[in-house]
C-alpha positions in Angstrom: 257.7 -131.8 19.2 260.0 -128.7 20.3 262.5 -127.1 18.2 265.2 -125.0 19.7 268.8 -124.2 17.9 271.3 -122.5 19.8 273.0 -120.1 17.4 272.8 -122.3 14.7 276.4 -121.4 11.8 276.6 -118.1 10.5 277.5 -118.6 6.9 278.0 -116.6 4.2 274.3 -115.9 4.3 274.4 -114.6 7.8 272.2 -117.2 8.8 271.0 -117.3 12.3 268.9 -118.2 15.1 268.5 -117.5 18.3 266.6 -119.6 21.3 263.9 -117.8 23.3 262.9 -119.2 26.5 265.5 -122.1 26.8 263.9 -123.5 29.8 266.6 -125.0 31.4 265.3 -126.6 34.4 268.5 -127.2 36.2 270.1 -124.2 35.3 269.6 -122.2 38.7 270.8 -126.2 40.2 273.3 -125.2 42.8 274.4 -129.3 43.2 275.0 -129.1 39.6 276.6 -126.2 39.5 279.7 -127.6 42.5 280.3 -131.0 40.9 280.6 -129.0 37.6 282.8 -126.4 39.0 285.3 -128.8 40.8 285.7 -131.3 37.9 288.0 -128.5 36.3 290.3 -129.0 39.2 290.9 -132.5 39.1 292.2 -132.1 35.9 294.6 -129.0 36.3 297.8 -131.5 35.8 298.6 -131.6 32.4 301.7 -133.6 32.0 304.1 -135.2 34.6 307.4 -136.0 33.3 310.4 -138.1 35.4 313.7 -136.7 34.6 316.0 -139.6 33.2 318.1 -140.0 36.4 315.1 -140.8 38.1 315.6 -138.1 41.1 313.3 -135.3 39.8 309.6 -134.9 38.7 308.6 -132.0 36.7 304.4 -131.5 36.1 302.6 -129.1 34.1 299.5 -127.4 36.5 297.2 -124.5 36.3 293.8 -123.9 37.6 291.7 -120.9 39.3 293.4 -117.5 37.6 296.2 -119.2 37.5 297.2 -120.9 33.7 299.6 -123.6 33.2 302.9 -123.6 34.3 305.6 -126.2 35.2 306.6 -127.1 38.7 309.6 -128.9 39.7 310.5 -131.1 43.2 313.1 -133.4 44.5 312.1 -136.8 44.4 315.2 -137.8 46.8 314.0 -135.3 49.7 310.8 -135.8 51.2 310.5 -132.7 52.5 311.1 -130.9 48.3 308.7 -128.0 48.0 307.9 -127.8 44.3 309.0 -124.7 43.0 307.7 -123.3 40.0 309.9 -122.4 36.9 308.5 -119.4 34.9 309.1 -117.4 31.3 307.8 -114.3 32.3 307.1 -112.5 34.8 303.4 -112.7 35.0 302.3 -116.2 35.9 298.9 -115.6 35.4 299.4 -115.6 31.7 302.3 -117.6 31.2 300.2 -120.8 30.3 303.1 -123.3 29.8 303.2 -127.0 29.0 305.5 -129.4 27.1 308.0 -130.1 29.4 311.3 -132.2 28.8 314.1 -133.1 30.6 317.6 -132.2 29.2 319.7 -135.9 29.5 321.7 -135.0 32.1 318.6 -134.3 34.2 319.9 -130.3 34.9 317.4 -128.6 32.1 313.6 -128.4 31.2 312.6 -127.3 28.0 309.2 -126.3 27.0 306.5 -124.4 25.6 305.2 -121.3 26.9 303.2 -118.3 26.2 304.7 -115.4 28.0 305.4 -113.4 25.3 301.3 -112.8 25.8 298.7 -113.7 23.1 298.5 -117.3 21.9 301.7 -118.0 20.7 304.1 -120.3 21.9 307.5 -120.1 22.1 310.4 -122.6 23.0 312.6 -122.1 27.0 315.0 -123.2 28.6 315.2 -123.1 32.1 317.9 -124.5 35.4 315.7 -127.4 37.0 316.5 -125.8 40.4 315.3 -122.8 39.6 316.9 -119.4 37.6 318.5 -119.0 34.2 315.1 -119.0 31.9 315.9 -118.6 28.2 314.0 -118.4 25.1 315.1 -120.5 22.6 312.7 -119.6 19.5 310.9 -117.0 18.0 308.6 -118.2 15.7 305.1 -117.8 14.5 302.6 -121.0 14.3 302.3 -124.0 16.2 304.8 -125.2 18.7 304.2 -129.2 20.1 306.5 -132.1 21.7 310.1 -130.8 22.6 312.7 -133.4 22.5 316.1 -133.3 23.4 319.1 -134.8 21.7 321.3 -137.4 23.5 323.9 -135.7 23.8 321.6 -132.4 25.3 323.0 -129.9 22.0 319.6 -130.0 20.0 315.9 -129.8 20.9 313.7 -131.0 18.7 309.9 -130.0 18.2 307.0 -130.4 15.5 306.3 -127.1 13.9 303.3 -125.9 11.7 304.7 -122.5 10.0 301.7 -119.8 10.4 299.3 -122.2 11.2 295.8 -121.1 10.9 294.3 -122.7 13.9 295.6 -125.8 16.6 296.1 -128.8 14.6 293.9 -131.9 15.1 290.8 -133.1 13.7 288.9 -132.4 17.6 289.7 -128.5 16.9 287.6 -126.2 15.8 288.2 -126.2 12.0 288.5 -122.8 10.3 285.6 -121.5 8.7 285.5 -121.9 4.6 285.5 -119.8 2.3 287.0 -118.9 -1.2 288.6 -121.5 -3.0 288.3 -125.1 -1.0 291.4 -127.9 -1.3 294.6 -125.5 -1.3 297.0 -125.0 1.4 297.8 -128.0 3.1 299.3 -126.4 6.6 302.6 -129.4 7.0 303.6 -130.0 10.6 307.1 -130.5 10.3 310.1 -131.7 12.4 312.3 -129.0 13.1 315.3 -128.3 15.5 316.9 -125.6 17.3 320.3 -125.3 18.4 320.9 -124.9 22.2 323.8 -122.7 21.9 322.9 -120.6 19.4 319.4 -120.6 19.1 319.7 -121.8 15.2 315.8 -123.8 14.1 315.9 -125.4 11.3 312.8 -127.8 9.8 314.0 -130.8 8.6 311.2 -132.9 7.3 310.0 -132.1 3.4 307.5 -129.4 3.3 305.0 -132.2 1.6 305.1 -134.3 4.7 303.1 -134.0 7.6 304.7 -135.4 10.2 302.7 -137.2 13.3 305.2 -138.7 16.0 309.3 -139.1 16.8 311.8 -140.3 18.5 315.7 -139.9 18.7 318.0 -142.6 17.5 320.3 -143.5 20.6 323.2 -141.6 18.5 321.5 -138.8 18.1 322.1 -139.1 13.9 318.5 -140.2 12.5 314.9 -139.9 13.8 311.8 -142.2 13.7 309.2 -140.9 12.5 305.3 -141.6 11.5 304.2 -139.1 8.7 302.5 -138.9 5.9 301.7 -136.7 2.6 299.1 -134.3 2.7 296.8 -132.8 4.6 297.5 -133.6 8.8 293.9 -134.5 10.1 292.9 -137.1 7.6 296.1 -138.9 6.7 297.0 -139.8 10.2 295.1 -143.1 9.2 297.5 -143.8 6.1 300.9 -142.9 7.9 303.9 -145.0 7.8 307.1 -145.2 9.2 310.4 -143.3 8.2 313.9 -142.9 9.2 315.1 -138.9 8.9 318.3 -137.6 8.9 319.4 -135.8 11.4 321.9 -134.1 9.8 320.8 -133.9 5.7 317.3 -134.0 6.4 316.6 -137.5 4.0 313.9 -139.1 4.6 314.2 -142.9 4.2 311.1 -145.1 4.0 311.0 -147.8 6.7 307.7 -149.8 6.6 304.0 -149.5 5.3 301.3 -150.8 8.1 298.0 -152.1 6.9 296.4 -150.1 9.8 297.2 -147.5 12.0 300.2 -146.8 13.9 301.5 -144.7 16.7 304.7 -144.6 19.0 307.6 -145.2 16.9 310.7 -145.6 19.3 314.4 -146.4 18.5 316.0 -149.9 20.8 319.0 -148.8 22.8 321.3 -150.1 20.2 319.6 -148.2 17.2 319.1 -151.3 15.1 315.1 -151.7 15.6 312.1 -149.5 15.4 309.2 -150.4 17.7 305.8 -149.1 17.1 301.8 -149.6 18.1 300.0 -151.0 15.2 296.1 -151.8 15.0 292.7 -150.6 14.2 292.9 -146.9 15.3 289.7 -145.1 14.5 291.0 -141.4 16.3 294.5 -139.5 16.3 295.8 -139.9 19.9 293.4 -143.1 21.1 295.6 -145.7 20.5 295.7 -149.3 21.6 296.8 -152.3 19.4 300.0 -154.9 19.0 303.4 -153.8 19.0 305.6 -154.7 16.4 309.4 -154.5 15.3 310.8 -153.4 12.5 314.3 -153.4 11.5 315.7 -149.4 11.6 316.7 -150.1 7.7 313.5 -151.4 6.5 311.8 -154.7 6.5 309.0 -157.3 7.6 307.6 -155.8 11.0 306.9 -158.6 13.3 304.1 -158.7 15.8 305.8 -159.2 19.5 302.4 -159.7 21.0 300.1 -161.8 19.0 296.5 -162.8 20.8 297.5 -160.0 23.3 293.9 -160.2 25.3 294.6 -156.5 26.1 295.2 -153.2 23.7 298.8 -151.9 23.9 298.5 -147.7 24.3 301.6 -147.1 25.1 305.6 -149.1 25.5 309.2 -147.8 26.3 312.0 -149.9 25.8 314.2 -151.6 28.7 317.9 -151.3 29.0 319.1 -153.9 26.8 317.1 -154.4 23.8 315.2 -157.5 25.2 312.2 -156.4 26.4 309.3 -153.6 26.3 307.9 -152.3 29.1 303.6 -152.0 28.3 301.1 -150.0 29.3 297.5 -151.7 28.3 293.6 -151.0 28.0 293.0 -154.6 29.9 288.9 -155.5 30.6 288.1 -151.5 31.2 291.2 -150.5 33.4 294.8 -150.1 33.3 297.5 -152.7 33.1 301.3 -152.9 33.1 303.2 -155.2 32.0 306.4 -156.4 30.1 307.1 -158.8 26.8 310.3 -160.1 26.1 311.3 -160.4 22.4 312.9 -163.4 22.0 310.3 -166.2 23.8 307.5 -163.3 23.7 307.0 -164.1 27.5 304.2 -161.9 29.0 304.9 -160.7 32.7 302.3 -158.9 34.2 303.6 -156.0 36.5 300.9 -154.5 37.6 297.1 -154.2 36.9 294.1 -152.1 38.8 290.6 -150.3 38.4 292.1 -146.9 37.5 293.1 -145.1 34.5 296.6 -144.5 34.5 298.4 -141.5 32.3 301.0 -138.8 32.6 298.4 -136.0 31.7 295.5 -134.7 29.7 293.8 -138.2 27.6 296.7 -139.7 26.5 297.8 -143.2 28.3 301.4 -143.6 29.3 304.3 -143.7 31.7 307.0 -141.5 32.5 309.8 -143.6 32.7 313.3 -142.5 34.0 316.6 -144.0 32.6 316.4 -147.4 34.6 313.3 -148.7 33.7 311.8 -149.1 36.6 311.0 -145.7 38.3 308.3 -144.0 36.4 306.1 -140.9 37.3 302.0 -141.0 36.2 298.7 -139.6 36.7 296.2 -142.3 38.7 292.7 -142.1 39.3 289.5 -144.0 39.2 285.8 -143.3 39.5 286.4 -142.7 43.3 290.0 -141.5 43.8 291.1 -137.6 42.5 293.5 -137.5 39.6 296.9 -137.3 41.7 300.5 -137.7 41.0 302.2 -140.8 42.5 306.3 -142.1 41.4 308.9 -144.3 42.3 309.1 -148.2 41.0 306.2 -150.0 39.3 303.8 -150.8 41.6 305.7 -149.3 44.6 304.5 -145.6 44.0 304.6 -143.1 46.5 302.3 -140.0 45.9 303.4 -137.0 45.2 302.2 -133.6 47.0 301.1 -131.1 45.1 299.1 -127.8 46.0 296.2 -129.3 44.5 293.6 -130.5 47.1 291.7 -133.8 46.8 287.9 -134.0 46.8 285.1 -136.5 47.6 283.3 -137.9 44.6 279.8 -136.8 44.5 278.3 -139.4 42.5 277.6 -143.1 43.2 280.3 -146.0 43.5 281.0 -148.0 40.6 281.6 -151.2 39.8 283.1 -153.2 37.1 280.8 -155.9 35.6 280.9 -158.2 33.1 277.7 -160.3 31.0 278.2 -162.7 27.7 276.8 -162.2 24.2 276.9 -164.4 21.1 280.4 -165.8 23.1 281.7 -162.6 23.4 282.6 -161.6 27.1 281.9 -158.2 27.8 283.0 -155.4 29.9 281.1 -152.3 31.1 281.5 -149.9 34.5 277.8 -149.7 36.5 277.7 -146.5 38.8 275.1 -146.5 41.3 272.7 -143.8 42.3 274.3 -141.7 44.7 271.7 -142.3 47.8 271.0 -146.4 46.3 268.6 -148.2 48.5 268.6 -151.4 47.5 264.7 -151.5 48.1 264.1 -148.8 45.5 264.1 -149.4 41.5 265.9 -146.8 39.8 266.2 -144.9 36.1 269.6 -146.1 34.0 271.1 -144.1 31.3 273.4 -145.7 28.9 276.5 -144.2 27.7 278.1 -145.1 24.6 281.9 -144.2 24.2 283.4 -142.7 21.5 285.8 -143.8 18.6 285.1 -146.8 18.6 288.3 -147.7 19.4 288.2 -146.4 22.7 287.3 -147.5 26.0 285.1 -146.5 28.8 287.5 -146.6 31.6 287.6 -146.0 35.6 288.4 -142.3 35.2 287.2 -139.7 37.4 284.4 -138.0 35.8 284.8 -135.1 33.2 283.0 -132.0 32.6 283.0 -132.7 29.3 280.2 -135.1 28.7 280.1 -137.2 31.4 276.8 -139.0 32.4 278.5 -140.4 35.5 277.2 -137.0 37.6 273.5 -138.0 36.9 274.1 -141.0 39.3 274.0 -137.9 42.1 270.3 -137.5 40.5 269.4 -141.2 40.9 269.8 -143.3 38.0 272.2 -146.3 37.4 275.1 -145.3 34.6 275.8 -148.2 32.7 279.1 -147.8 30.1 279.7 -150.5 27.9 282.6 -151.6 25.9 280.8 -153.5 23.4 282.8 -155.3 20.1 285.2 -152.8 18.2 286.0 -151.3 21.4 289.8 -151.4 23.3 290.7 -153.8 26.2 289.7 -157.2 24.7 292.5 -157.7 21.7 292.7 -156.8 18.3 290.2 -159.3 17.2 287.8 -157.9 19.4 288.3 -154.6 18.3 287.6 -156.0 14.7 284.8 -157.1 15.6 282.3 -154.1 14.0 284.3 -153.8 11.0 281.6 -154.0 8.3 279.1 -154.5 10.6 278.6 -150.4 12.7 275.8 -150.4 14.7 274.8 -154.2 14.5 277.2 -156.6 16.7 277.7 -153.1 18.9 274.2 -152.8 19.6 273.2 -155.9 20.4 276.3 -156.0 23.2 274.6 -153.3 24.3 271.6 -154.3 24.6 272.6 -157.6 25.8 274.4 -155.8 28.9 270.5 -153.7 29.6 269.1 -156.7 29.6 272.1 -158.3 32.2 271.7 -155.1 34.5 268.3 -155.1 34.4 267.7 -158.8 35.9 270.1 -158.1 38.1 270.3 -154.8 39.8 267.3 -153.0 41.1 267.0 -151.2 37.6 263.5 -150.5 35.9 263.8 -151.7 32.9 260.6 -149.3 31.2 263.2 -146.1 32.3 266.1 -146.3 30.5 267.8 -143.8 28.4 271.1 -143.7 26.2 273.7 -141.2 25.1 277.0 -140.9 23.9 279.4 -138.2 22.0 281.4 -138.2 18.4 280.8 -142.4 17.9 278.8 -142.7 21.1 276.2 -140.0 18.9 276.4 -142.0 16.3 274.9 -145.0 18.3 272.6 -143.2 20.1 271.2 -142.1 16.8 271.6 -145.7 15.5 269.7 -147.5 18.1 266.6 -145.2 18.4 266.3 -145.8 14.9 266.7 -150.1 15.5 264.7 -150.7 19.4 262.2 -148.9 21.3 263.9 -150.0 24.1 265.1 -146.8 25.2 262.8 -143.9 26.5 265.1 -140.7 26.2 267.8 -140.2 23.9 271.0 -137.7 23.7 273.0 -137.4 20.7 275.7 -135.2 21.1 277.8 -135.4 17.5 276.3 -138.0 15.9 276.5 -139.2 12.5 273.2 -139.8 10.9 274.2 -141.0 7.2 278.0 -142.4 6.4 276.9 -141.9 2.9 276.6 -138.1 3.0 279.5 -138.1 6.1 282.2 -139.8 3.7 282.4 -136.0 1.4 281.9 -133.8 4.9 284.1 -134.8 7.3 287.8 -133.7 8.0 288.9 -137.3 8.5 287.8 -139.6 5.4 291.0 -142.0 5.3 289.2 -143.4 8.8 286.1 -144.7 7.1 287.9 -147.4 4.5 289.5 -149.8 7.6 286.2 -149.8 9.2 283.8 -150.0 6.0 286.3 -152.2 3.3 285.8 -149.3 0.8 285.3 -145.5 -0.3 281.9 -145.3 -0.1 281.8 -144.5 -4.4 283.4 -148.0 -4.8 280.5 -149.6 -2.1 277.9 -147.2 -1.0 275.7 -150.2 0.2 277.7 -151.0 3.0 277.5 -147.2 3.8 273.6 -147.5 3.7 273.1 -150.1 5.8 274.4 -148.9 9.0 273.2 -145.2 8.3 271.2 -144.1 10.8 269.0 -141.9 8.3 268.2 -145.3 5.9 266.2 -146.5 9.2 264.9 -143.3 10.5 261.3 -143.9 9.8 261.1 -146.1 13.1 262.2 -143.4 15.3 259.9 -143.0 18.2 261.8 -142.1 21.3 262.8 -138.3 22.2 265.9 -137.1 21.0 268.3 -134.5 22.1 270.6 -133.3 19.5 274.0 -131.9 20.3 276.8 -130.4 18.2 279.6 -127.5 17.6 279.0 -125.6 14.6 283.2 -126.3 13.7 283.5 -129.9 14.2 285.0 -131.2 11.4 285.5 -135.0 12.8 281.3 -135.0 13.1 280.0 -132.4 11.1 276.9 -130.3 12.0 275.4 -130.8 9.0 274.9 -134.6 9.9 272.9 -133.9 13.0 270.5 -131.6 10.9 269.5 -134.5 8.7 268.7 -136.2 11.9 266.8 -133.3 13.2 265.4 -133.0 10.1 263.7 -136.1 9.7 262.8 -135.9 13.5 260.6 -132.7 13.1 259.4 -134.1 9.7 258.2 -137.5 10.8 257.1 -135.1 14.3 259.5 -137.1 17.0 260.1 -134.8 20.0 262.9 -133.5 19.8 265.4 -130.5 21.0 268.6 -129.1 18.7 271.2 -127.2 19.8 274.3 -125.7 18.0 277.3 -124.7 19.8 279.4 -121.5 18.4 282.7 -121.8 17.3 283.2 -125.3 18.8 285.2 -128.3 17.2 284.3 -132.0 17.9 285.7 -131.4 21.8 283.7 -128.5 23.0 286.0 -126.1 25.1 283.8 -123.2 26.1 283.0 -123.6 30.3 279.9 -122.0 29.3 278.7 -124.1 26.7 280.3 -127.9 28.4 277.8 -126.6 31.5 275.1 -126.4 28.8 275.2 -129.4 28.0 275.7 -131.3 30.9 272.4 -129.2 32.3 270.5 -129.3 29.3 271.4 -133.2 28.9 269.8 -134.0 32.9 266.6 -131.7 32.1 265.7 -134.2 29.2 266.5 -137.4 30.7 264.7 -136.4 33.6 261.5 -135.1 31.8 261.3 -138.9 30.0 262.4 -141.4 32.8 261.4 -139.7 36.2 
């Protein structure tokens, strides 16, 4: 067996350790290194917003020395040179983002650090260039301007003196002196265009998640809940607030999550995503209707065989406009209210978003003429906009790349009469004479979905197939694309159904691609860690193991993570009301069968997956003498951000697999 930790937490002990002789075999790997260093590039477009008339685009890019700042061109001349729209006068530490288009299509507003140091402040700037103003100055966190119909208000959500970026995937702050006080509220708050006036309008209890105008400009939607922001995501419910008085009115209670609240043209109906959510920001489910007053909220797209993750409203009330998780790719399409017709608009093997993870459109006044992000395993993240379907793309300064990894594929195998979806990537130089390695990737949430998406730094076991092996990643049960039911389907049951959809798909890949099926290895990240841990524990089957944020026992989890409220859709219960049902798809309950090597990732701040659940698997590993490596990130949340240490792990990650399967 080897130990190594990688500057394991310094607590109040001062507790550390330091590696010696790492041993990083690929770490001097120059072919590593450039796929690595050009992944960053790909994903230097941050948000890409369609201005309401439909005859502007405004992005968010950075990349090289240069941070994030907004560019603006003329969709109506061909020949438009974006032009960039700064706050300052140094653009290499502007770092903006947040853009949004006054109503009359003449303004941006957004977010931008100029003032130097981290904090964000609120602009205004002329589309076509000149007239920059700051609108705010105020100290926490700034996210999500909005403008008011009738372009005299912006509204933003604002965390007063926050302590660190909210969201469970951020590093949490480090604790100390007495635990459970402050809660820090994200609250909705507005400023006045003219006179630079803020004032927060939601209660200072409530934690507010998501918004939208009313068409009138007089009330807001909102999601929100009491409490603390990262854990009560999962128990938030929809309210009307007051533009005006600032009176929150209660609107409807979901018996799941819910995301995307958004007034109908007339004002009368709120429209939201509902469904088994298990992460902030990963949404996909029904949408349902709900009168604006309060009421029964009816689903619009019962048996959807797809998960909604994001929906605008069309001019008229009558319809929604939907952008689905459909079978592993992207999907467009629209429902009508009345019959609940389905028309399918559009539907590829791509991943389709306006920036960053999130999945959605940017749709201009009409309807019809929308702005996004494309890209798949083999084409470059690159703007495209214009009319469903009928895009034309956009040039940027950005330059396109070849992918250096294999093709891929989507395929599709049958367990216990579930179909089931997964992308294969092939070795980069396949011969189909040759039997190759496979590594298995296991997505996180798990309501999620491995996707067509060009390859992240962060992660990403697609690169290996430039080292040779097959990359299989499943969607098994509980995962996004199939329907709700499908995404039910490991409710009660972690690690059991999953699994053997999984191993079901090994066994389909195996018989019929030129895979050997005595050199396989899995890995996975945040839920994906979790089931690596889990099925090392349940099947030999597997020769090498990565488990990068794992969860080794839900019953210990439950009092240690950020995010509780999550656990009680998935498990039926607190785990003091049933701690059984805790136990029996713990990792640590099974650990005794253990035989394959394991690789144990985490950051030492991750409060969605806390490090102290990898060292109870690393624990039991060196006890019970199972090879095994652990490593501790610094000052890292559940997404690690460090270059240094996401290159760490992607190199540390080949070394292993390639020391047990080649």
């Amino acid at each position: 067996m080897r130990r190594v930790i990688f500057l394991v937490l310094v607590g109040v002990a001062g507790f550390v350790f330091f590696p010696m002789g790492l041993g990083i075999a690929n770490a001097q790997d120059a072919s590593l290194d450039a796929i690595l260093n050009a992944l960053p590039e790909a994903r230097s477009i941050q948000q890409v917003a369609m201005s309401p008339d439909g005859q502007r685009l405004a992005w968010v890019q950075g990349g090289g020395s240069l941070r994030h700042g907004i560019f603006v061109c003329n969709l109506t001349s061909p020949a438009s040179t974006p032009h960039r729209i700064p706050a300052g006068p140094d653009d290499e530490t502007a770092d903006e983002h947040g853009v949004a288009w006054s109503p009359d299509s003449q303004q941006v507003a957004f977010l931008s650090k100029a003032e130097g140091g981290d904090q964000l402040q609120l602009f205004l700037a002329n589309a076509m260039g000149g007239g920059v103003r700051k609108l705010t100055n105020l100290r926490g966190s700034l996210d999500t301007p909005s403008w008011s119909p009738d372009g005299s208000t912006v509204a933003f959500l604002f965390t007063e003196d926050a302590p660190r970026l909210p969201g469970p995937l951020e590093a949490m702050t480090s604790p100390s002196g007495v635990i459970g006080g402050k809660d820090y509220e994200q609250r909705l708050a507005t400023v006045n265009v003219a006179t630079g006036q803020v004032r927060q309008l939601s209660p200072p209890d409530m934690y507010v998640y998501e918004y939208d105008w009313s068409p009138d400009g007089e009330r807001f939607a909102l999601t929100a809940a009491h409490g603390a922001g990262d854990g009560n995501w999962y128990v938030a419910e929809v309210y009307t607030l007051d533009a005006d008085s600032g009176r929150l009115s209660p609107v409807y209670k979901p018996p799941q999550q819910i995301a995307s609240p958004r007034f109908s043209p007339n004002g009368n109906t709120i429209a939201f995503i509902g469904g088994l959510m298990s992460d902030e920001g990963s949404t996909g489910g029904d949408v349902f209707i709900v009168p604006a007053q309060g009421g029964v909220a009816r689903n619009v797209t019962p048996n959807l065989k797809a998960s909604v993750s994001w929906f605008a409203w069309q001019p008229g009330d009558k319809e929604l406009l939907l952008l689905e998780d459909a079978d592993g790719a992207g999907a467009i399409a629209t429902v009508n209210l009345g019959s609940g017709n389905l028309r399918s608009l559009w539907q590829g093997p791509e991943k389709l978003t306006t920036g960053d993870w999130s999945h959605a459109l940017s749709v201009a006044r009409d309807g019809k003429t929308c702005a996004l992000l494309r890209e798949s395993k083999s084409e470059w993240p690159a703007i495209w906009a214009g009319p469903i379907g009928a895009w034309q793309q956009v040039p940027t300064s950005i330059l396109s790349r070849q992918p250096n990894w294999g093709k891929a594929e989507s395929i599709h195998w049958v367990n216990e009469g579930l179909q089931v979806q997964g992308w294969l990537t092939y070795p980069q130089d396949y011969d189909p004479g040759r039997r190759y390695p496979m590594l298995v990737e296991v997505h996180g949430g798990p309501g999620a979905m491995a996707e067509p998406s060009w390859p992240s730094q962060f992660f990403d076991l697609t690169l290996f197939s430039h080292y040779g092996y097959f990359v299989l990643q499943p969607n098994p049960r509980g995962s996004f694309g199939q329907g709700e039911a499908f995404t039910l389907g490991n409710v009660k049951d972690f690690g059991y159904g999953d699994l053997r959809d999984i191993l079901a798909g090994v066994d389909y890949v195996v018989k019929t691609f030129p895979v050997d099926g005595n050199r396989v290895g899995v890995g996975g990240w945040s839920y994906g860690g979790y089931m690596t841990m889990w099925a090392v524990t349940q099947t030999h089957r597997f020769r090498a193991a990565v488990a990068g944020a794992g969860i080794a026992n839900w019953q210990s989890y439950y009092g240690e993570n950020d995010i509780d409220q999550w656990l009680i859709p998935f498990f039926g219960a607190s785990v003091y009301d049933d701690p059984a049902v805790y136990a029996k798809s713990s990792p640590i309950t099974f650990v005794k069968n253990v035989k394959t090597p394991t690789l144990i990732l985490v950051g030492d701040r991750d409060g969605e997956c806390p490090t102290p659940q990898s060292f109870e698997f690393w624990h039991a590993l060196e006890t019970l003498g199972v090879e095994n490596q652990f490593v501790v990130y610094p000052n890292e949340g559940h997404v690690v951000r460090d270059p240094a240490h996401r290159r760490d792990i992607m190199q540390r990650s080949l070394e292993w697999f390639d020391k047990f399967l080649k």
